[in-house]
C-alpha positions as MATLAB code, in Angstrom:
seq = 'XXXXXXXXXXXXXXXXXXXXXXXXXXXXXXXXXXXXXXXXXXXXXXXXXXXXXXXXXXXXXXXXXXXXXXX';
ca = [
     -43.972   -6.734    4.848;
     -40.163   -7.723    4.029;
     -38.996  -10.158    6.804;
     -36.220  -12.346    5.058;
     -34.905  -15.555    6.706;
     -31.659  -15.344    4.900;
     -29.942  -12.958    2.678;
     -27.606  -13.868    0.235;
     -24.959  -11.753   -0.679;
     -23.598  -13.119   -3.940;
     -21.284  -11.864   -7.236;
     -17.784  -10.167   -7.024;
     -18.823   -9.002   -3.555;
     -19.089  -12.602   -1.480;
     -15.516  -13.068   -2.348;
     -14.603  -10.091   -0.370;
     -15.057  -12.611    2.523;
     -16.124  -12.858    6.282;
     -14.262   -9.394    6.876;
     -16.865   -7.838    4.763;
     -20.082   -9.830    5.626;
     -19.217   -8.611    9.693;
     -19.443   -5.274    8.594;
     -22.531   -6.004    6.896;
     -24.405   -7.815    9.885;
     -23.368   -4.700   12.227;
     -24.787   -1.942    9.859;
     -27.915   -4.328    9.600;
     -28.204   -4.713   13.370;
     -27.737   -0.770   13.701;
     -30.357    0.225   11.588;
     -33.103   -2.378   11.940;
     -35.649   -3.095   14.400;
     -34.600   -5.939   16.848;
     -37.746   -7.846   16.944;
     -37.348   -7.965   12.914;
     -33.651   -9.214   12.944;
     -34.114  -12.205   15.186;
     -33.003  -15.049   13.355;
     -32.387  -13.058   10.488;
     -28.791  -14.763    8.995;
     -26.563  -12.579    6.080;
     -24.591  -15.037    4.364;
     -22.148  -15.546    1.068;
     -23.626  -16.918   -1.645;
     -22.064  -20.638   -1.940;
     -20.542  -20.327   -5.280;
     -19.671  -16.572   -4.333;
     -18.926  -15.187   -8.246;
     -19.890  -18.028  -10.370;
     -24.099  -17.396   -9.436;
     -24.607  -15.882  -11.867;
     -23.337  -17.893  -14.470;
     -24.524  -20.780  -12.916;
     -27.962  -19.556  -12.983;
     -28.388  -18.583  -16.294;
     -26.985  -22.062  -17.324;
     -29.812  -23.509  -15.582;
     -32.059  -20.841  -16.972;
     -31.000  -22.696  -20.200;
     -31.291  -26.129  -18.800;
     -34.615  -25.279  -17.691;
     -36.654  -23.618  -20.698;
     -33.998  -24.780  -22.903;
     -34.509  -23.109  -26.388;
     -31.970  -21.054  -28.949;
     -29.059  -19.076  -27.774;
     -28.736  -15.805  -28.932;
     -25.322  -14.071  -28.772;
     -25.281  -10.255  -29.314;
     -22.487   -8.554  -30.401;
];
């Protein structure tokens, strides 16, 4: 069973803004279950584009090791 508490909508896409996210939540509250969207909250991701780079810099951080570039 899938019954998220939040759901993060990160990348290129959170910067699109609240306009975006509204549209979101109403297709979501359309097409799910009401009983399974109760305190269910769709949000931007905080850093909105930079996740991703942010996480694999901690992905680095973290388990550390060499770098490998391919070109």
């Amino acid at each position: 069973m899938f019954n998220p508490k939040v759901i993060v909508i990160g990348g290129g896409v959170a910067e699109a803004g609240e306009t975006l996210l509204e549209g979101i939540r109403r297709t979501v509250a359309a097409r799910t279950m009401p009983s399974m969207l109760n305190d269910v909250r769709i949000e931007a991701a905080y850093r909105g584009n930079f996740c991703g780079m942010i996480g694999a810099a901690l992905q680095i951080w973290e388990y550390g090791g060499p770098i490998t570039f391919f070109l």
